[in-house]
Backbone as JSON Lines, residues from 0, in Angstrom:
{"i":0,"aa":"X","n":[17.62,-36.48,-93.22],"ca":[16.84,-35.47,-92.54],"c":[16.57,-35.86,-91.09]}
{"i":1,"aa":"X","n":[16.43,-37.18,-90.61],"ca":[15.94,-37.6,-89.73],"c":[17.66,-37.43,-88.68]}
{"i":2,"aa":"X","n":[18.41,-37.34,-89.18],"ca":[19.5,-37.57,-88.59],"c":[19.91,-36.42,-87.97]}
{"i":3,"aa":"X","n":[19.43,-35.13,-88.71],"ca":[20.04,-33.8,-88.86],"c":[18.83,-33.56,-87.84]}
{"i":4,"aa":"X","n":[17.75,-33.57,-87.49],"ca":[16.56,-33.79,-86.16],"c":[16.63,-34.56,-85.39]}
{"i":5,"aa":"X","n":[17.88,-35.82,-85.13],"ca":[18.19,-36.23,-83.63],"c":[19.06,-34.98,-83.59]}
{"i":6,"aa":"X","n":[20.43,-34.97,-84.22],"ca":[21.36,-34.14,-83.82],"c":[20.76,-32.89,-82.83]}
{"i":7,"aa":"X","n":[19.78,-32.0,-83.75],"ca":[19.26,-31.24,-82.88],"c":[18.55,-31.26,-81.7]}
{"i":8,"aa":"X","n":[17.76,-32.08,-81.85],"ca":[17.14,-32.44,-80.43],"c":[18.18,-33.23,-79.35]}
{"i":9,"aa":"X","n":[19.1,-33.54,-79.78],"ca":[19.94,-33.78,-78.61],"c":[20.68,-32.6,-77.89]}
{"i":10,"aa":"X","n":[21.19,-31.8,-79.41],"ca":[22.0,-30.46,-78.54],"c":[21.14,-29.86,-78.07]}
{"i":11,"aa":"X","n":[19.89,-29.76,-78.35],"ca":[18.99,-29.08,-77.53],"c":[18.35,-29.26,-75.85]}
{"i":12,"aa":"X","n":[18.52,-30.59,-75.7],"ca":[18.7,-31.2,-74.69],"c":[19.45,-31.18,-73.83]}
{"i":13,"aa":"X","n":[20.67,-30.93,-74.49],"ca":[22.09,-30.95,-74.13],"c":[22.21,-29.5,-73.21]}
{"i":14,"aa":"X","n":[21.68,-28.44,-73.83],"ca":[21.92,-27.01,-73.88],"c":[21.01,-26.97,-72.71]}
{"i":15,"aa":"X","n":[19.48,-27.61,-72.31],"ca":[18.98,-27.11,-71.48],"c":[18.93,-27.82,-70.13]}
{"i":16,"aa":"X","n":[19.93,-28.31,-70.5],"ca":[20.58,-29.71,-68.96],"c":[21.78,-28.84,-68.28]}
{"i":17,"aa":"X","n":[22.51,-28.38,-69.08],"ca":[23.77,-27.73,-68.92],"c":[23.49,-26.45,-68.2]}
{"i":18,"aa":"X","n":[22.43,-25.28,-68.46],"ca":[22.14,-24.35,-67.35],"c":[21.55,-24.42,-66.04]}
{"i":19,"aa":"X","n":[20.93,-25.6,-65.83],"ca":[20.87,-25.68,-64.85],"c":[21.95,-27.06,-64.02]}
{"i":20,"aa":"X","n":[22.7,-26.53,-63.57],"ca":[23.85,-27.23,-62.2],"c":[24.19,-27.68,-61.25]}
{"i":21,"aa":"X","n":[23.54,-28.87,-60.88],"ca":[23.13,-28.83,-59.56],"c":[24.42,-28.33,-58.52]}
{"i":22,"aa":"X","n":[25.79,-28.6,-58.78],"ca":[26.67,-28.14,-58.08],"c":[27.33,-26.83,-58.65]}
{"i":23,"aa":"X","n":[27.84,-26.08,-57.68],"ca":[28.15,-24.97,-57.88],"c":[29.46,-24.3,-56.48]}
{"i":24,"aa":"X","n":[30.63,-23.8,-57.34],"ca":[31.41,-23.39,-56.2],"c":[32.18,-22.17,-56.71]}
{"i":25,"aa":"X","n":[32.32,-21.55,-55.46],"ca":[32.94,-20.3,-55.63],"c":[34.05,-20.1,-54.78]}
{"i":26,"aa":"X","n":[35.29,-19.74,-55.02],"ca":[36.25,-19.55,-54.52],"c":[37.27,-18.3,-54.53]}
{"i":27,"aa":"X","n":[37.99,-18.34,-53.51],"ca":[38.4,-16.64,-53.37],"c":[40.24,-17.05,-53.15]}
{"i":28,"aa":"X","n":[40.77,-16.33,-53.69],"ca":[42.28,-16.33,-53.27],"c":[41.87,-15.62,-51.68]}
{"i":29,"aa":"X","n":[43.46,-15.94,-50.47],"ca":[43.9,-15.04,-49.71],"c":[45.14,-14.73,-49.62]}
{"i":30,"aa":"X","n":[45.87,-14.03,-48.68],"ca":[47.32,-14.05,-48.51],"c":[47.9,-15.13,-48.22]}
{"i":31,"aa":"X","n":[48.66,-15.76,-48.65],"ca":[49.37,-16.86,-48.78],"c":[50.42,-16.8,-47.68]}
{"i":32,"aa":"X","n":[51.08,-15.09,-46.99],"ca":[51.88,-15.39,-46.06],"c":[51.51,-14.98,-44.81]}
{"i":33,"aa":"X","n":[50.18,-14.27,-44.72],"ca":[49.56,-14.52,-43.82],"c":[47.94,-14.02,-43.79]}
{"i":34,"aa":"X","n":[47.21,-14.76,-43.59],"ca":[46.0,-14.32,-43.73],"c":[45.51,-14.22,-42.75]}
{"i":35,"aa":"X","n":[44.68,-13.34,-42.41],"ca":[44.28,-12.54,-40.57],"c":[42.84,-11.8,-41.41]}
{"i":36,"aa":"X","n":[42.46,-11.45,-42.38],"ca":[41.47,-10.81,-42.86],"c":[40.09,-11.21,-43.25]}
{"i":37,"aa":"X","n":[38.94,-10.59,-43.29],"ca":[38.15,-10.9,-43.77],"c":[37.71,-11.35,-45.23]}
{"i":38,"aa":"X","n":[37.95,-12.48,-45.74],"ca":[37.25,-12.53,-47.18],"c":[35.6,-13.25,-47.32]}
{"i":39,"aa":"X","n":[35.49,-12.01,-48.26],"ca":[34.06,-12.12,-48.38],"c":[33.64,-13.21,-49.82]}
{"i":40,"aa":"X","n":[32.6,-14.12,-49.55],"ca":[32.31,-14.73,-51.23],"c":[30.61,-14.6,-51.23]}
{"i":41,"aa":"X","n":[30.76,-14.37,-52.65],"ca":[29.55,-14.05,-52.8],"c":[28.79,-15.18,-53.6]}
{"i":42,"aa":"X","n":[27.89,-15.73,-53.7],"ca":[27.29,-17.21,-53.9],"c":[25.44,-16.74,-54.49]}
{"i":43,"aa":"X","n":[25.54,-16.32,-55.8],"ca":[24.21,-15.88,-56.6],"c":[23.12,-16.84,-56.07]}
{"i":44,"aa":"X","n":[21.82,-16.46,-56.08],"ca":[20.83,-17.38,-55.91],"c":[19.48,-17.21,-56.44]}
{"i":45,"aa":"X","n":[18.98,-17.96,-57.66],"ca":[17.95,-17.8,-57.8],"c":[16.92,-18.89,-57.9]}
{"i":46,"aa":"X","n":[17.17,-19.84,-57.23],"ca":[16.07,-20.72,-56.89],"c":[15.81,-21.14,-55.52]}
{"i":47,"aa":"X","n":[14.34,-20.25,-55.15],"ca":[14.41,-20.73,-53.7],"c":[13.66,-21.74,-53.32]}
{"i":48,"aa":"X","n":[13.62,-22.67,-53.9],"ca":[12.64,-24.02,-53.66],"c":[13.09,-25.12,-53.38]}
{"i":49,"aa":"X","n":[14.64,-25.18,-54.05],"ca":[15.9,-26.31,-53.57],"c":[16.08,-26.05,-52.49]}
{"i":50,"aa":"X","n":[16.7,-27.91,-52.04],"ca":[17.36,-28.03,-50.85],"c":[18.72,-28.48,-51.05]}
{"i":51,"aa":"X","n":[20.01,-28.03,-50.52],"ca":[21.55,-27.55,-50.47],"c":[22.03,-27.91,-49.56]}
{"i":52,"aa":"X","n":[22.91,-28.68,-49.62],"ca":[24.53,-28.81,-48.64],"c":[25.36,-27.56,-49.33]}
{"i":53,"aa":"X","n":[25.92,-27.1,-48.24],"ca":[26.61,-25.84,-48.32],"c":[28.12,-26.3,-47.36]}
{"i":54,"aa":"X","n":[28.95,-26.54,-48.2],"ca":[30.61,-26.86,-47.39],"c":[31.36,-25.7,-47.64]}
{"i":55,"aa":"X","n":[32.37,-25.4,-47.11],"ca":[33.56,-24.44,-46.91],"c":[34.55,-25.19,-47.61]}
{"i":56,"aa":"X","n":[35.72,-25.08,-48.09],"ca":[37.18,-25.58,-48.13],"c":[37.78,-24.97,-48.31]}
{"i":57,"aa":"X","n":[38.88,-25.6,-47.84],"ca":[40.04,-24.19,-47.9],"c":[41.58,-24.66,-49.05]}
{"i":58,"aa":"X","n":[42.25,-24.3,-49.27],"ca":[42.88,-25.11,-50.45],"c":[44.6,-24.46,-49.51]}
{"i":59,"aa":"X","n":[45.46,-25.07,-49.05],"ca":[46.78,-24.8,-48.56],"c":[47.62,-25.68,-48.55]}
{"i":60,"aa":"X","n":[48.75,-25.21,-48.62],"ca":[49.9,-25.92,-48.79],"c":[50.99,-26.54,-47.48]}
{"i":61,"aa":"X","n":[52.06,-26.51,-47.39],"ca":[52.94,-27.12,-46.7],"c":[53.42,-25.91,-45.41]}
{"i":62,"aa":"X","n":[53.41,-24.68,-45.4],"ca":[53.84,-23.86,-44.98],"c":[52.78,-23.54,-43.68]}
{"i":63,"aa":"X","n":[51.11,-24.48,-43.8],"ca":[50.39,-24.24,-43.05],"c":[50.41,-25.62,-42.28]}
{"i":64,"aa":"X","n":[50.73,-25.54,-41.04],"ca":[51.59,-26.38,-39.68],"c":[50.41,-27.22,-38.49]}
{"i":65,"aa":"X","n":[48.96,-26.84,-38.74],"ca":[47.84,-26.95,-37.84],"c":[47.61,-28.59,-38.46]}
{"i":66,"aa":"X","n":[46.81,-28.85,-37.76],"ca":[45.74,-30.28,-37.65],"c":[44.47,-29.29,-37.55]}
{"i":67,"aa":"X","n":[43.93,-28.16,-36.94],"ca":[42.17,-27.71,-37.48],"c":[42.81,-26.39,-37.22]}
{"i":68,"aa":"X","n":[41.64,-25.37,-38.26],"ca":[41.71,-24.13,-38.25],"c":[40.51,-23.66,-37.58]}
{"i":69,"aa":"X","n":[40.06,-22.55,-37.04],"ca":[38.97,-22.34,-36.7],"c":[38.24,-20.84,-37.11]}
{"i":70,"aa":"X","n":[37.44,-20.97,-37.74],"ca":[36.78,-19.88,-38.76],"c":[35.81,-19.21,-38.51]}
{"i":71,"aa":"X","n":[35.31,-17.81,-38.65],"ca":[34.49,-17.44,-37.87],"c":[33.88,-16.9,-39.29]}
{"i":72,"aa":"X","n":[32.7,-17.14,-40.02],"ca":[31.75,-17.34,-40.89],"c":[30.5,-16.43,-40.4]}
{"i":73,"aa":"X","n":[30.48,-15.52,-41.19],"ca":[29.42,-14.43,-41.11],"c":[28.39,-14.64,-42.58]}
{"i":74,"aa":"X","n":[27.02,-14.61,-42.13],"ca":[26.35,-14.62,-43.36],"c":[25.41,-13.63,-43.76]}
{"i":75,"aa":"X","n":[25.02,-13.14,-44.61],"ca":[24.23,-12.17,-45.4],"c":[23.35,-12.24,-46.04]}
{"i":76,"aa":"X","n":[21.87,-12.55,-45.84],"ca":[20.78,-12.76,-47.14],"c":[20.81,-11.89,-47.89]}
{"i":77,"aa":"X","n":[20.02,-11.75,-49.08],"ca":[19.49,-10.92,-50.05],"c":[18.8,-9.73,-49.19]}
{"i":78,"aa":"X","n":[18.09,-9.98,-48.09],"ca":[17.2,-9.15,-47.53],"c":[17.48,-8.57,-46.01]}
{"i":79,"aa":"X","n":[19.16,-8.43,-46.1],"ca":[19.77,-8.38,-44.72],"c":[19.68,-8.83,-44.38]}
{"i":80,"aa":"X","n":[19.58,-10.17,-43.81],"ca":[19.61,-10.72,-42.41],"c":[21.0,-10.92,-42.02]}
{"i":81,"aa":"X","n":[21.38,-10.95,-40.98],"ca":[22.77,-11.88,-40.86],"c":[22.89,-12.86,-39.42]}
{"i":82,"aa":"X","n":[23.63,-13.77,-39.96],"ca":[24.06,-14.92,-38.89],"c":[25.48,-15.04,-38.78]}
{"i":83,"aa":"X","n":[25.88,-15.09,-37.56],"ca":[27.39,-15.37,-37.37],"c":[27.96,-16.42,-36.78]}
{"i":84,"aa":"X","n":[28.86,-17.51,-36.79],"ca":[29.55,-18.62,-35.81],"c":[30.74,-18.63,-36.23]}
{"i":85,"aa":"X","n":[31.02,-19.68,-35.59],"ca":[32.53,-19.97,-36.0],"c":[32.18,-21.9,-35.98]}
{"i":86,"aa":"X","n":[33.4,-22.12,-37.17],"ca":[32.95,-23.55,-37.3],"c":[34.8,-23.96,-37.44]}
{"i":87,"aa":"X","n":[34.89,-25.18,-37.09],"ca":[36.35,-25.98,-36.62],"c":[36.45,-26.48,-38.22]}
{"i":88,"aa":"X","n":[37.37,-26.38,-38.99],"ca":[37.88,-27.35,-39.66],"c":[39.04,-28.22,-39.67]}
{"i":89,"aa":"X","n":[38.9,-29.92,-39.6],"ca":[40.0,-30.65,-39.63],"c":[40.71,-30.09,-41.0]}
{"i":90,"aa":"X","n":[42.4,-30.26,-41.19],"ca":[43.14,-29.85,-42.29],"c":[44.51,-31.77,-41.48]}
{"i":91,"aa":"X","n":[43.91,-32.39,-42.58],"ca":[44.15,-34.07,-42.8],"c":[46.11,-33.08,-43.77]}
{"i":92,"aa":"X","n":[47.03,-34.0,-42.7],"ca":[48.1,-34.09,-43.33],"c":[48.23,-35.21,-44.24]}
{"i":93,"aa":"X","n":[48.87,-35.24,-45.07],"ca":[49.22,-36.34,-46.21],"c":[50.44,-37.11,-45.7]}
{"i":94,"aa":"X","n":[50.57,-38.44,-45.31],"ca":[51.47,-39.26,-45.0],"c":[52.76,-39.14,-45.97]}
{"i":95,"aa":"X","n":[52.98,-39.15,-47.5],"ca":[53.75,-38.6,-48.78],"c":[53.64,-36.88,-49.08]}
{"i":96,"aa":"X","n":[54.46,-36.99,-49.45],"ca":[54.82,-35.08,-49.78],"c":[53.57,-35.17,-51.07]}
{"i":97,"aa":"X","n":[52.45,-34.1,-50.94],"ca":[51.89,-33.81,-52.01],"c":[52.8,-32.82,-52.94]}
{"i":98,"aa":"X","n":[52.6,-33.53,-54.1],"ca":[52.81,-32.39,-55.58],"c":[51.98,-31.16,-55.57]}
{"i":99,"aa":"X","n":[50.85,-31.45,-55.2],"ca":[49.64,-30.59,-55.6],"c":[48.88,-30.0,-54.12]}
{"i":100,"aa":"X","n":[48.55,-29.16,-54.22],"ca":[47.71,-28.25,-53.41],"c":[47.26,-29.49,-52.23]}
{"i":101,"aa":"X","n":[46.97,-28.74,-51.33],"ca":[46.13,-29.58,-49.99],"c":[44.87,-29.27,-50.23]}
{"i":102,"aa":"X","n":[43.82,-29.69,-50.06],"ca":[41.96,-29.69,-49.99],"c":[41.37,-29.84,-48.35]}
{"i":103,"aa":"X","n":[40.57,-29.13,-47.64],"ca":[40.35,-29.66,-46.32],"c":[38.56,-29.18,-47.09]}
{"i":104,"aa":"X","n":[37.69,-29.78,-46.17],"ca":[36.57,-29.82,-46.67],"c":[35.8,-29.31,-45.26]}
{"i":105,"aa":"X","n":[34.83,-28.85,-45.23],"ca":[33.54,-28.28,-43.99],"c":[32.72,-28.51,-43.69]}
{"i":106,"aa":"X","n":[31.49,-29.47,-43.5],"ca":[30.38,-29.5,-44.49],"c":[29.96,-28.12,-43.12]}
{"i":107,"aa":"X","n":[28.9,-26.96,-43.64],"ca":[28.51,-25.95,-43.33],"c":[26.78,-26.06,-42.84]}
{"i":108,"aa":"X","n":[26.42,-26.58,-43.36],"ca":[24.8,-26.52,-43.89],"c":[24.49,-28.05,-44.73]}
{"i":109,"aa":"X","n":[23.79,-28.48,-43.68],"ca":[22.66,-29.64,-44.89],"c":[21.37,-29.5,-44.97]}
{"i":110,"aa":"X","n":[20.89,-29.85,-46.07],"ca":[19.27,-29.4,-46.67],"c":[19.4,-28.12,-46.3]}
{"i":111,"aa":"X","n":[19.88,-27.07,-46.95],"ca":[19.76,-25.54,-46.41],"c":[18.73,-25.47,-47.27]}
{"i":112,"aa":"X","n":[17.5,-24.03,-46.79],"ca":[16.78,-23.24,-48.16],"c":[17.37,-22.05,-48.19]}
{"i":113,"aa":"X","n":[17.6,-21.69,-49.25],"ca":[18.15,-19.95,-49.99],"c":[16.61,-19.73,-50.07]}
{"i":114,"aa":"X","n":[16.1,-19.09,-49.3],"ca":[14.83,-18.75,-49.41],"c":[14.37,-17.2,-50.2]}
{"i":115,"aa":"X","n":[15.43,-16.48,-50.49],"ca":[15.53,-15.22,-51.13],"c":[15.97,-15.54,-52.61]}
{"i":116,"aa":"X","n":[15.53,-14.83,-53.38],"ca":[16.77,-14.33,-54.58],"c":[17.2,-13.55,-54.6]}
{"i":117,"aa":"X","n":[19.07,-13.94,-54.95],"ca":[19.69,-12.59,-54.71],"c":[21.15,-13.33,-54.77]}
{"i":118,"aa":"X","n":[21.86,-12.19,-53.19],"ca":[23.18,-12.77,-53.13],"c":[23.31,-13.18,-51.94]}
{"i":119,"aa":"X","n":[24.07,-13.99,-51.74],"ca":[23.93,-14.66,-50.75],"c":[25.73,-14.45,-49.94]}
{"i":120,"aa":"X","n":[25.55,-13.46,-49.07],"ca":[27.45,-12.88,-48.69],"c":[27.85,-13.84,-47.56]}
{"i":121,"aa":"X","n":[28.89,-14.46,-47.77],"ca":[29.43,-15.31,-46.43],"c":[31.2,-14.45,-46.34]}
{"i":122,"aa":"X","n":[31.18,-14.12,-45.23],"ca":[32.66,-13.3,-45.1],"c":[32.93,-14.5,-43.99]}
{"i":123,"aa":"X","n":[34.5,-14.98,-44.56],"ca":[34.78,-16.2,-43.48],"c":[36.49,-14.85,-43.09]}
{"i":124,"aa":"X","n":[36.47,-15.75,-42.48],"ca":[37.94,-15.09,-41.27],"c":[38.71,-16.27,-40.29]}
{"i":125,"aa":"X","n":[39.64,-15.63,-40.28],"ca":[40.19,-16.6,-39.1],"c":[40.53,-16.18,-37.72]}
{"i":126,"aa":"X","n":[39.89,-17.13,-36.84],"ca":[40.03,-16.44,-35.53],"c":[41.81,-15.96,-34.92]}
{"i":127,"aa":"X","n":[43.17,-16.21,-35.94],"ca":[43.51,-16.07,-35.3],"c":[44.67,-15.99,-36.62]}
{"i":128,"aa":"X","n":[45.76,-15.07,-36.98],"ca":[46.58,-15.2,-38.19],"c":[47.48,-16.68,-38.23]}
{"i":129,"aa":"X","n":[47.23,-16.49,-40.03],"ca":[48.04,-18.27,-40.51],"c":[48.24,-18.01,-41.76]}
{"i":130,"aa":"X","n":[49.4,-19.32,-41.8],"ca":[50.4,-19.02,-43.17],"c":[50.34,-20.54,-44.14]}
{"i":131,"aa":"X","n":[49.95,-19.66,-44.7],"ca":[49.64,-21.28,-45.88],"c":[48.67,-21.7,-46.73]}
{"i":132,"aa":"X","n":[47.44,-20.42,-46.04],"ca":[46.61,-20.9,-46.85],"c":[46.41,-20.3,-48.3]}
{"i":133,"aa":"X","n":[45.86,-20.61,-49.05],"ca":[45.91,-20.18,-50.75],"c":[44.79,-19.82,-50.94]}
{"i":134,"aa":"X","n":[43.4,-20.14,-50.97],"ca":[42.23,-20.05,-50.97],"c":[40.94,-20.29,-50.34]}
{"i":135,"aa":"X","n":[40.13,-19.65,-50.24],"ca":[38.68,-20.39,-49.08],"c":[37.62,-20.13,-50.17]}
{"i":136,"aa":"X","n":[36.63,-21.2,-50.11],"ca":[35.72,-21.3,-50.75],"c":[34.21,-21.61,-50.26]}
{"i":137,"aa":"X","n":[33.26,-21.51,-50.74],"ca":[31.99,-22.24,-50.64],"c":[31.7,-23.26,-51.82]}
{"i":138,"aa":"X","n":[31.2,-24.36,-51.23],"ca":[30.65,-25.48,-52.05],"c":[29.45,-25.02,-52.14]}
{"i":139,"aa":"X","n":[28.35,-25.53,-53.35],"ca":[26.96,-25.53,-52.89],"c":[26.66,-26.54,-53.41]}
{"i":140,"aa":"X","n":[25.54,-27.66,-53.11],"ca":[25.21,-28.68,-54.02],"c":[23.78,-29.28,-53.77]}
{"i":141,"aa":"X","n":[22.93,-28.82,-55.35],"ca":[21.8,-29.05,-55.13],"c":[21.38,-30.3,-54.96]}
{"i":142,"aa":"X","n":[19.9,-30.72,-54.25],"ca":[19.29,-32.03,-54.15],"c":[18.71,-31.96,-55.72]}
């Protein structure tokens, strides 16, 4: 009996560790032969009391020819607001032919507050058309 009451109290433990995440990412396909458009990601939020690093990455392959891309990042609270820039990302060539996808990383935001609940819209773009890339994303990662 006693055994069959750890079991549970562990999955129970288990179960209420697991909904909350401190990391969280969302990612968007784009055109792969050329992307010039706006993609929008949308990044849920319902705790506004954390503090967040918020990175970009972009995921591309061999066909994309740059050392940095440069991105022009629009943002959206829950309650309208919006902010706009543009932020540089290095894109690190691999000295060996990768098998697998390329990763370039952003960091965007440290200690951010999501001070709303809601959604949180970041439409990234590129200042200028390119071929190669596969996907753009947001990182989020709680303290």
């Amino acid at each position: 009996m006693r055994r069959v009451i750890r079991i549970a109290f562990v999955a129970a433990a288990l179960s209420l560790t697991a909904c909350r995440t401190p990391h969280r990412s969302v990612a968007v396909d784009v055109d792969l032969a050329e992307w010039s458009t706006e993609t929008e990601i949308v990044v849920e939020n319902d705790d506004t009391l954390t503090l967040r690093d918020i990175a970009l990455f972009l995921r591309y392959n061999d066909c994309f020819n740059d050392d940095t891309l440069t991105l022009r990042i629009e943002v959206r609270t829950p309650d309208s607001l919006r902010c706009e820039e543009w932020l540089q990302v290095s894109m690190p060539r691999p000295r060996k032919p990768a098998a697998l996808r390329r990763q370039a990383i952003a960091d965007f935001r440290r200690q951010a507050l999501l001070a709303r609940s809601g959604d949180y819209r970041f439409t990234v773009a590129p200042v200028r058309p390119v071929e190669g890339i596969e996907a753009v994303g947001i990182y989020v990662k709680s303290y």
